[in-house]
C-alpha positions as CSV (number, residue, x, y, z in Angstrom):
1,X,22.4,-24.7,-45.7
2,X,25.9,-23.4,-46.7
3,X,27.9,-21.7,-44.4
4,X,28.6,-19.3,-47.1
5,X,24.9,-18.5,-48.0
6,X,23.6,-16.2,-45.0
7,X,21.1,-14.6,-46.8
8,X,19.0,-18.1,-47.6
9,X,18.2,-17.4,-43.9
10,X,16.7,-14.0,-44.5
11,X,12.6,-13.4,-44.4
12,X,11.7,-12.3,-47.4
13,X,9.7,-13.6,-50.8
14,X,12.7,-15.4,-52.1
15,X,12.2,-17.7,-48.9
16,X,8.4,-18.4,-47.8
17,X,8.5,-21.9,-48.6
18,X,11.6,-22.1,-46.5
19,X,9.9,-20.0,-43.7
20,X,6.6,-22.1,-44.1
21,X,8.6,-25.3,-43.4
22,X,11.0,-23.7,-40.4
23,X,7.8,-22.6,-38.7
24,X,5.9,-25.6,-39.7
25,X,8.7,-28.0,-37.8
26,X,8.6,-25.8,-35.1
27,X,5.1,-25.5,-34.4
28,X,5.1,-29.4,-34.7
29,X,7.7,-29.9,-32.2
30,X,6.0,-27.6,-29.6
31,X,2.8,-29.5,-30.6
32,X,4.5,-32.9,-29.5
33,X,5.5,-31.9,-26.4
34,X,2.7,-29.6,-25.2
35,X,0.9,-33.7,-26.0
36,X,3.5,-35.1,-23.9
37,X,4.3,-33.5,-21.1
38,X,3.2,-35.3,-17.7
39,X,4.1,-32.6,-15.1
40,X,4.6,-28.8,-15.5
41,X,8.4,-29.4,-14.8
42,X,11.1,-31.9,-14.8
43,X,12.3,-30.8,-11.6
44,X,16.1,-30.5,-13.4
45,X,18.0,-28.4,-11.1
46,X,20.4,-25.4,-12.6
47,X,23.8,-27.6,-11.7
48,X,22.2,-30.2,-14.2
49,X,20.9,-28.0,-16.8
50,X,23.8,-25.4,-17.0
51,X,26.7,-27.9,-18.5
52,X,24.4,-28.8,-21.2
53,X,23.6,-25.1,-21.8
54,X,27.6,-24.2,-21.6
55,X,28.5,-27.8,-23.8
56,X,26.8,-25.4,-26.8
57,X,29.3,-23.9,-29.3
58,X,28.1,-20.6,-30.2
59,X,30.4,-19.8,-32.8
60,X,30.1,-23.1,-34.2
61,X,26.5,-22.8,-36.0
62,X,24.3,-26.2,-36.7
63,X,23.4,-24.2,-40.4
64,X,20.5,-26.5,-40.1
65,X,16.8,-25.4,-38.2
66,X,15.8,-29.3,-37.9
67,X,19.1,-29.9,-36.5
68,X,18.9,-26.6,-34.1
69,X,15.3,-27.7,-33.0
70,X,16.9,-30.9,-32.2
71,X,19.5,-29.1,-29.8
72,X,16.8,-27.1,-28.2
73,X,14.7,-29.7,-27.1
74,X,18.1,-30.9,-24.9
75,X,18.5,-27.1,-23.9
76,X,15.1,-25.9,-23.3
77,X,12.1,-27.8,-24.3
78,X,12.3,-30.9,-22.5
79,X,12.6,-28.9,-19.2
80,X,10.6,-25.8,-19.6
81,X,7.6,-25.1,-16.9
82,X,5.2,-25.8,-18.9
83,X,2.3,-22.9,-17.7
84,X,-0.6,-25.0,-20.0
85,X,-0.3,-28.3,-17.7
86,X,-2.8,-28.2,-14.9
87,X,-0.6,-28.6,-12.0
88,X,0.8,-25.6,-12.5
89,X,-0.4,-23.6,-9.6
90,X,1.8,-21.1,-9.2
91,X,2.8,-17.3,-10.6
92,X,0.4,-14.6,-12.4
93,X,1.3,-16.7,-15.9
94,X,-1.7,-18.2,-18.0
95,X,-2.2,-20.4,-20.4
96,X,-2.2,-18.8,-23.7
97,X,-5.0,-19.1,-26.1
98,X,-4.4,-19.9,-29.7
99,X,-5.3,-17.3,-31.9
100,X,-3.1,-15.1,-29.3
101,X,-0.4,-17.7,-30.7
102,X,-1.3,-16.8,-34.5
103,X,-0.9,-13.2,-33.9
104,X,2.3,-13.7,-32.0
105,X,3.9,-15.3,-35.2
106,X,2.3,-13.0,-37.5
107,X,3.5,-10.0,-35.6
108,X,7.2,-11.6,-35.3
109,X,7.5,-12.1,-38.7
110,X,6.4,-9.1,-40.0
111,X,8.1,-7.2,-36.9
112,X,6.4,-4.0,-36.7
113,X,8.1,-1.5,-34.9
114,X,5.1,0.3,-33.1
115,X,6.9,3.5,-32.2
116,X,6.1,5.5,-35.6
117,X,3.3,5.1,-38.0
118,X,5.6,4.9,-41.4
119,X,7.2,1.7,-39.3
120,X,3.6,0.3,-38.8
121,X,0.8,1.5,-40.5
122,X,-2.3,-0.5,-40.0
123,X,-0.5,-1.6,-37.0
124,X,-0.7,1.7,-35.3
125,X,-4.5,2.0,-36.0
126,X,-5.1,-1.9,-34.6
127,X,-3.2,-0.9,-31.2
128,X,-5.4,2.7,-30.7
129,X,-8.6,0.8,-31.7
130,X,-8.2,-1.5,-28.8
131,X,-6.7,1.2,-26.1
132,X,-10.1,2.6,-27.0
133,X,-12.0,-0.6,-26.7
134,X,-10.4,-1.0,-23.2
135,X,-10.7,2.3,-22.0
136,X,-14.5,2.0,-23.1
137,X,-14.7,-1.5,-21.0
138,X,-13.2,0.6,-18.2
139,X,-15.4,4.2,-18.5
140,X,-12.5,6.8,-18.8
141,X,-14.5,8.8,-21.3
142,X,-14.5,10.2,-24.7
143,X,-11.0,12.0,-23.9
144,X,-9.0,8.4,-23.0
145,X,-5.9,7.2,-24.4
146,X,-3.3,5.1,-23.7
147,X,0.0,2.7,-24.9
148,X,0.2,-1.0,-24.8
149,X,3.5,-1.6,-22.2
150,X,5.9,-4.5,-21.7
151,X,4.1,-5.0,-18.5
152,X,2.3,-3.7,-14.9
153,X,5.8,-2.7,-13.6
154,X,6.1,0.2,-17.1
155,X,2.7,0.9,-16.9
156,X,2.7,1.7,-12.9
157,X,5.9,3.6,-13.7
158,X,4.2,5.9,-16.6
159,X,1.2,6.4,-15.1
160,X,3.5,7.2,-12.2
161,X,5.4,10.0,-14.2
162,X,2.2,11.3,-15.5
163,X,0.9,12.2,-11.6
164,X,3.7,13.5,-10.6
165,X,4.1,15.8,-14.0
166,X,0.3,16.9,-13.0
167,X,1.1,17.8,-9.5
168,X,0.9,21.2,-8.7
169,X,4.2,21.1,-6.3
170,X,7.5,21.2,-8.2
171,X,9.5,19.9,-4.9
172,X,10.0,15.8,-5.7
173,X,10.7,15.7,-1.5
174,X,7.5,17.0,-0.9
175,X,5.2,14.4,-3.0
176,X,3.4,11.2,-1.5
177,X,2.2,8.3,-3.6
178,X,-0.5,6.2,-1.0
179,X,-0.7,2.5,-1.6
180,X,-2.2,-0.4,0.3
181,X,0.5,-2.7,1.9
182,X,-0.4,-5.6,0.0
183,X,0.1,-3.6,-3.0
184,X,2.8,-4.3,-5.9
185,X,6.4,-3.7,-5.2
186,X,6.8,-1.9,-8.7
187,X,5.1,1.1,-7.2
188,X,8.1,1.9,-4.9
189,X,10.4,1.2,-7.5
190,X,8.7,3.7,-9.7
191,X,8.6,6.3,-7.2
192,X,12.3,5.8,-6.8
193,X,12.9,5.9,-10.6
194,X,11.0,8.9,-10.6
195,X,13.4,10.3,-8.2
196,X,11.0,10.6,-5.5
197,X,13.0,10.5,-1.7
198,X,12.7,6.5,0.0
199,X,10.0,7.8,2.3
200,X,7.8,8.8,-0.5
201,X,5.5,6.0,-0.6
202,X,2.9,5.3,2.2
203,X,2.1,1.6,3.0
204,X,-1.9,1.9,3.8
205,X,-2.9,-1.0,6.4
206,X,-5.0,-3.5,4.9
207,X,-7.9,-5.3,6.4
208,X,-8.7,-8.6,7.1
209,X,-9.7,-9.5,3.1
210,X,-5.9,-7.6,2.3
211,X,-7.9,-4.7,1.1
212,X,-6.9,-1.2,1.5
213,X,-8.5,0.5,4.9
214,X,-10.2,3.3,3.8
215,X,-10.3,4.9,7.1
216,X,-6.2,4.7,7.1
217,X,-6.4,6.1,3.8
218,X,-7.7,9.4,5.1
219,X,-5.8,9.2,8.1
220,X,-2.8,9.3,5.9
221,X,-4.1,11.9,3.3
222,X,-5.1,14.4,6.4
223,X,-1.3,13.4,8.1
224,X,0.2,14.3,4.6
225,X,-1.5,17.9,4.6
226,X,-1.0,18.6,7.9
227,X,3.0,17.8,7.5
228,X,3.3,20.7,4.4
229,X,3.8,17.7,1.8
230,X,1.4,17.0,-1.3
231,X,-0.1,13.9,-2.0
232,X,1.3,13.0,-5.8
233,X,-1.1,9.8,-6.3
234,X,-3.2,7.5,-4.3
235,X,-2.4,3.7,-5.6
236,X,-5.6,1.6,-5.8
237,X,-5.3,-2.2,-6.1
238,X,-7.6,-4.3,-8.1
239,X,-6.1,-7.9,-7.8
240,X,-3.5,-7.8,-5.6
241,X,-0.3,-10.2,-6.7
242,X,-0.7,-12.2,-3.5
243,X,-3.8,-12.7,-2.4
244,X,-6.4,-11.3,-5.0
245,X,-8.1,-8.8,-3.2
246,X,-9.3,-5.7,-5.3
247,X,-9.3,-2.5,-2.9
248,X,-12.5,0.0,-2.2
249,X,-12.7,1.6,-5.6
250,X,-15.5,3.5,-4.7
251,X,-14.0,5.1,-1.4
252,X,-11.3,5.7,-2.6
253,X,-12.0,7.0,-6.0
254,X,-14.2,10.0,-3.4
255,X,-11.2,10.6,-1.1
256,X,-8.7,11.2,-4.1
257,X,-11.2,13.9,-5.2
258,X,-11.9,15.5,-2.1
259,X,-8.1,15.9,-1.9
260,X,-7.7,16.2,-5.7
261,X,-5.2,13.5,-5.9
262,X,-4.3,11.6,-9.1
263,X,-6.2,8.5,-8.6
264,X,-4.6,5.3,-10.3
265,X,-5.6,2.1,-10.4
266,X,-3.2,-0.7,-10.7
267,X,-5.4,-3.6,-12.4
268,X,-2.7,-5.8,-13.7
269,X,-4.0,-8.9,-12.7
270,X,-8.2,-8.5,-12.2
271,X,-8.3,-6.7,-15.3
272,X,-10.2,-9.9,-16.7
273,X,-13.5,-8.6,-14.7
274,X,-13.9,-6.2,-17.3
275,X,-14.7,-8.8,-19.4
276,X,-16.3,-10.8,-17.0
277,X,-19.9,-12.3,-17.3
278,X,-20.6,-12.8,-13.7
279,X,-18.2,-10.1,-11.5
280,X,-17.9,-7.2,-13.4
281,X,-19.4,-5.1,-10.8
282,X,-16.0,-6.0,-8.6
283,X,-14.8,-3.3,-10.6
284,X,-17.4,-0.5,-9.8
285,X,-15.7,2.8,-9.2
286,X,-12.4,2.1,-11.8
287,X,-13.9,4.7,-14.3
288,X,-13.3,7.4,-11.5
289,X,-9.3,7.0,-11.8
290,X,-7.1,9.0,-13.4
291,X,-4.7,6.1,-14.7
292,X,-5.3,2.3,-15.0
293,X,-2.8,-0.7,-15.8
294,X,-3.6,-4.2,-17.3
295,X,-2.1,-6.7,-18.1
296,X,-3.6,-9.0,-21.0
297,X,-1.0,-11.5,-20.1
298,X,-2.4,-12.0,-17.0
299,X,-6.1,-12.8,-17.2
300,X,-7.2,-12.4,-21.0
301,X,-4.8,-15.5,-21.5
302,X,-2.7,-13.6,-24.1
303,X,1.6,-14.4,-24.3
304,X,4.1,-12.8,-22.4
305,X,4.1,-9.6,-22.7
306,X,0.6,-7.9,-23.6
307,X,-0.1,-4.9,-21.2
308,X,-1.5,-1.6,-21.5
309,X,-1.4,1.9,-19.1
310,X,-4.9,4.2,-19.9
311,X,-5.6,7.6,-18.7
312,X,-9.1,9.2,-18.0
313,X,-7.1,12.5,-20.2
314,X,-5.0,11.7,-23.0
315,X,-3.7,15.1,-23.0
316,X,-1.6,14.1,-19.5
317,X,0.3,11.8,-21.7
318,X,1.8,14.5,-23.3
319,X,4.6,14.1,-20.5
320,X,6.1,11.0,-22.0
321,X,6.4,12.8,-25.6
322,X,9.8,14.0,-26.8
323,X,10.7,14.7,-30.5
324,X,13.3,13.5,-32.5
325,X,14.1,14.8,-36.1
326,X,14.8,11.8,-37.7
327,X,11.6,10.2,-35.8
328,X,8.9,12.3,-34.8
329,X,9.6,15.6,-35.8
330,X,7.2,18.0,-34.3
331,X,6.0,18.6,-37.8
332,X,4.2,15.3,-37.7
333,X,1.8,16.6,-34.5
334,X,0.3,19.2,-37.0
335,X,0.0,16.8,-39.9
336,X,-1.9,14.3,-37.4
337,X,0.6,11.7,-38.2
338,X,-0.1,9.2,-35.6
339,X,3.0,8.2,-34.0
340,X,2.6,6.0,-30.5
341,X,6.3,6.9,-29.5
342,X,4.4,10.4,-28.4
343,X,2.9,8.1,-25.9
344,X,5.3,5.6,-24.9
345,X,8.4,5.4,-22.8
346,X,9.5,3.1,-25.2
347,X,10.8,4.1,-28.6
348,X,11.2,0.5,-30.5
349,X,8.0,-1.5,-29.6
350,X,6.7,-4.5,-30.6
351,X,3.2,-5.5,-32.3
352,X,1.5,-7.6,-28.7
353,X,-1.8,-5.7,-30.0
354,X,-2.2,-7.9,-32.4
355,X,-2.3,-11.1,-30.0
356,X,-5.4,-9.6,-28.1
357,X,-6.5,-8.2,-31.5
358,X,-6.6,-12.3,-33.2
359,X,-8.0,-13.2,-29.3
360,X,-11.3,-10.7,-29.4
361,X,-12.0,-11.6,-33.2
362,X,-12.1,-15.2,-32.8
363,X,-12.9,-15.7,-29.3
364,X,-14.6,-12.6,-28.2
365,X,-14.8,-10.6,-25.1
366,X,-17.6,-12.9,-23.8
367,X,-15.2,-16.0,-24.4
368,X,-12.2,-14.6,-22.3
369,X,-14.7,-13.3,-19.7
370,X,-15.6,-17.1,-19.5
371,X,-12.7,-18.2,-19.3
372,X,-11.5,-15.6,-16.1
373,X,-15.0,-16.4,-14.5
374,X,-14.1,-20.2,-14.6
375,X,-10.9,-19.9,-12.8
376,X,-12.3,-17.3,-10.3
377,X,-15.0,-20.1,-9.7
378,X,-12.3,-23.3,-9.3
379,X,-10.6,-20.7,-6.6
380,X,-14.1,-20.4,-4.6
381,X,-14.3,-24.3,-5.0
382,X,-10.5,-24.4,-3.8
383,X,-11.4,-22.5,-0.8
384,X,-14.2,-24.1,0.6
385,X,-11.7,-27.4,0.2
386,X,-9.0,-26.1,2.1
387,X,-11.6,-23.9,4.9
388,X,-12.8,-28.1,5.4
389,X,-9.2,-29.4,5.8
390,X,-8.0,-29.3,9.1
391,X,-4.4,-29.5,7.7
392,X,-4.6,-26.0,6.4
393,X,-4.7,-22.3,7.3
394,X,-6.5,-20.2,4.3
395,X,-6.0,-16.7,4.5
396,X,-8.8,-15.2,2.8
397,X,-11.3,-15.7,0.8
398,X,-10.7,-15.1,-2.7
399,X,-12.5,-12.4,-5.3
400,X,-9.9,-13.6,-7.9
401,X,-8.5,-16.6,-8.5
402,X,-5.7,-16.9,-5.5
403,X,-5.3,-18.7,-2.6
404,X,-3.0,-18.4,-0.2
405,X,-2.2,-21.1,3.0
406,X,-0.3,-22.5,4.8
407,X,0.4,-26.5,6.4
408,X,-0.4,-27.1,10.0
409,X,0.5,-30.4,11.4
410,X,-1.3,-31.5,14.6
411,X,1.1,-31.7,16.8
412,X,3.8,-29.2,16.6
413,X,3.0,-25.5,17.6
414,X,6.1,-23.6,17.2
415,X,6.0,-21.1,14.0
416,X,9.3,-21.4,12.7
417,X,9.5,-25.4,12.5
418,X,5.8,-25.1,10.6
419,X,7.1,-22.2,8.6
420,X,10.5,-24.5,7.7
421,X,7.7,-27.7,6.6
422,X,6.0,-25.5,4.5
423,X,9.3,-24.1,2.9
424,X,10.2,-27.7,2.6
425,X,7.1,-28.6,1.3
426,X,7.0,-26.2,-1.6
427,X,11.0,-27.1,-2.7
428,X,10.2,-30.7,-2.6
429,X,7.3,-30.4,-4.6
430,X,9.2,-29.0,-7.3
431,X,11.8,-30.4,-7.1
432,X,9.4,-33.7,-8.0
433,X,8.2,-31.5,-11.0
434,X,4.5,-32.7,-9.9
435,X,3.7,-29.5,-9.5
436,X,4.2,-26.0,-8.9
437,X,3.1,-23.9,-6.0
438,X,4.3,-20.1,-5.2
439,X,4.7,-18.9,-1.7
440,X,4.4,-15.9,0.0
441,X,4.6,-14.4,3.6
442,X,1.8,-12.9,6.1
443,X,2.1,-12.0,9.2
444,X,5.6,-12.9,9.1
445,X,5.3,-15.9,8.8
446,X,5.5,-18.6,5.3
447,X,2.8,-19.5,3.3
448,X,2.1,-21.2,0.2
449,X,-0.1,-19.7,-2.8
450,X,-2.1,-21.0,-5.6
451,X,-2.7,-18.7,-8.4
452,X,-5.1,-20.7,-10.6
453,X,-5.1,-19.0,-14.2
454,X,-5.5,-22.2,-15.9
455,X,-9.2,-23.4,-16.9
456,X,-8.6,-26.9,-17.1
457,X,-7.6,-27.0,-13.6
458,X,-10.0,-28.9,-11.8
459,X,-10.8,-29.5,-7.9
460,X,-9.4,-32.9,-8.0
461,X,-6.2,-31.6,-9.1
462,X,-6.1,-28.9,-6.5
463,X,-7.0,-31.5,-3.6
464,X,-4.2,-34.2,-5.2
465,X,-1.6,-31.0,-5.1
466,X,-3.1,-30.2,-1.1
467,X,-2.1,-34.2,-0.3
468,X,1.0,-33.9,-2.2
469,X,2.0,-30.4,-0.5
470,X,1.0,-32.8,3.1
471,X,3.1,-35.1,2.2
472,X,6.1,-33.7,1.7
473,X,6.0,-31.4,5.0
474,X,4.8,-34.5,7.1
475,X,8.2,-36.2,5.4
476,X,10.1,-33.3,6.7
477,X,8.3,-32.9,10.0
478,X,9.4,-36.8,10.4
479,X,12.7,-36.9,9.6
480,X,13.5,-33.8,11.3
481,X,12.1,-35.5,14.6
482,X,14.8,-38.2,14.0
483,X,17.2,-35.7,13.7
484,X,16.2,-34.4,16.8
485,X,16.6,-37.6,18.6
């Protein structure tokens, strides 16, 4: 390509073939080395990485995609964590399905802007019809609505804004948001963005199974009355990001009414129950909230992002609507113009529906609630391993698809040096690029998570990782008994 012919690198009818090649290429390259990969990671560190990233001349272009695709495999494809490979055990990040793929290049090659219907048309409609679709999975009622988000963290944060808009006290220092413990940290982020004082939210013990005490739950609501503040929202967790556990619904869906409390229910991660086969019922008592997030990205195996925040009244999202003239003049309310920036705390927005749109019409809800059961059952398989291994501490058992433990060799008692193995243990293994584990702490002290997301994860894989994740701390343990001598 010329240097002095930019516009031969513009999308438009003059250029399909040229765009059906680029895309082509690139969809082959990815192809090769989704193939080819042998580990999640290469285990590169950021020192190595970083001069080959700074060697790049950005104001020296390659005027060449081949030659481009060729740099970026030096720069990011040949050590990207690869979330498809089966050893990765790690974060909330699936493996994405294909025709979620399709629709991501469809929708970046159009590029809809989903803030105003003469930016999107059909667009528009395809995002409502599913909000709908999901709220109906969930049982808001005929008066739901909702937004598709960039993630949990904006949708906890608007349905946030919306409970506190609803409360009947006017006095931010006054208002209480109640939330389990184990619950995300976006919540007192939100309540911070929301200007709420750094008191505001109430951690809620947990039980044994990391589930919200009910019982504490009142305690608190009846503390918050007694000390002349208001509660703003109670915070329900189904699938907690460390350990899986989906709060009382039912309990607490009756103690937010008894106290008429906005009731949300943060559903980032089990959100794939709804379309479960087997565990839907894990869900019971959601339709009695107020507010719910998902995340699509998260457990209907959909790309980074795909998210959506629902409300039980659609009217309540009237407190995220401003009006612009040159955008959504109020004019356009009366001519039932649909415009999603009415909705959304985002103005320009990107097209995701469309990925869980291409998901549901070639897949199906029953073939993404498959998929979620599968993993859910390889995490009860997972457990029962590591319950059997006297290496390990398990936490919990799981409802979702987590599992959090922790190494204990036989002869050493003293927490910290077990918690420094199991640190150990986790940076060795990927450092090896082997495999990938999270970690976590409970009860103060250091543990080590799977989050299995990926169906073609098997039980042999997850007892290989265990001996792997052995090895390396009893390499530590050893040499640090050396050291000691």
């Amino acid at each position: 390509m010329s240097l002095l012919a930019p516009r031969s690198h513009l999308l438009n009818g003059l250029n399909a073939e040229a765009y059906r090649r680029c895309i082509a290429e690139g969809a082959d390259r990815v192809a090769t080395r989704l193939a080819s990969v042998q580990g999640p990671f290469t285990g590169i560190t950021p020192e190595r990485l970083a001069p080959t990233i700074d060697a790049v001349d950005l104001d020296r272009p390659l005027h060449d995609p081949s030659a481009a695709l060729d740099e970026l495999e030096e720069t990011y494809l040949r050590d990207a964590v690869y979330f498809h490979h089966p050893r990765y055990l790690a974060h909330l990040n699936c493996p994405v399905v294909i025709p979620a793929v399709l629709g991501e290049a469809v929708l970046s090659a159009v590029n809809s802007s989903l803030d105003t219907w003469d930016q999107s048309a059909g667009a528009t409609l395809i995002e409502r019809r599913l909000i709908d679709w999901t709220a109906q999975r969930i049982g808001l009622g005929p008066a739901a609505d909702g937004v598709f988000t960039s993630g949990g963290t904006q949708s906890n944060l608007e349905a946030l804004l919306l409970a506190r808009e609803e409360c009947k006290t006017e006095d931010p220092l006054k208002l209480r948001v109640f939330a389990s413990e184990c619950s995300h940290f976006s919540v007192q982020k939100s309540a911070k963005l929301l200007g709420l004082p750094a008191d505001a939210v109430v951690a809620v013990p947990c039980d044994r199974n990391k589930r919200m005490r009910t019982v504490a739950l009142a305690h608190e609501l009846e503390k918050c009355a007694r000390d002349g503040f208001t509660p703003m929202a109670i915070v329900a967790t189904a699938g907690t990001t460390d350990f899986g556990s989906i709060d009382p619904l039912p309990e607490i869906g009756e103690l937010a009414a008894q106290h008429d409390t906005w009731l949300h229910v943060d559903a980032a991660y089990g959100c794939g129950l709804l379309v479960s086969l087997k565990n839907r019922h894990l869900l019971d008592g959601i339709e009695r909230a107020d507010s719910v997030t998902v995340d699509y990205h998260k457990s209907f195996f959909q790309p980074v992002s795909s998210s959506a925040v629902l409300v039980r009244d659609g009217e309540t999202l009237r407190h995220a609507t401003y009006h612009a003239e040159y955008l959504n003049p109020r004019r356009t309310v009366a001519e039932r113009i649909p415009n999603q920036v009415d909705k959304s705390l985002q103005t320009t927005r990107r097209f995701d529906a469309l990925k869980l749109w291409m998901t549901l019409r070639v897949l199906g809800a029953d073939g993404i609630g498959e998929l979620f059961d599968e993993v859910c059952e390889l995490a009860a398989d997972g457990w029962r391993l590591l319950a059997l291994d006297p290496r390990y501490d398990v936490v919990v058992e799981p409802q979702l698809s987590t599992l959090v433990f922790r190494y204990i060799p036989q002869n050493i008692t003293d927490p910290a040096e077990i918690d420094r193995a199991n640190l150990h243990a986790r940076k060795a293994l990927f450092a090896s690029g082997d495999a990938i584990v999270a970690g976590t702490k409970a009860g103060g002290r250091h543990y080590l998570k799977f989050t299995l997301l990926n169906p073609e994860t098997t039980t042999a894989d997850i007892a290989a990782v265990l001996d792997l994740i052995a090895g390396h701390a009893e390499q530590y343990l050893g040499d640090s008994l050396v050291r000691a001598s």
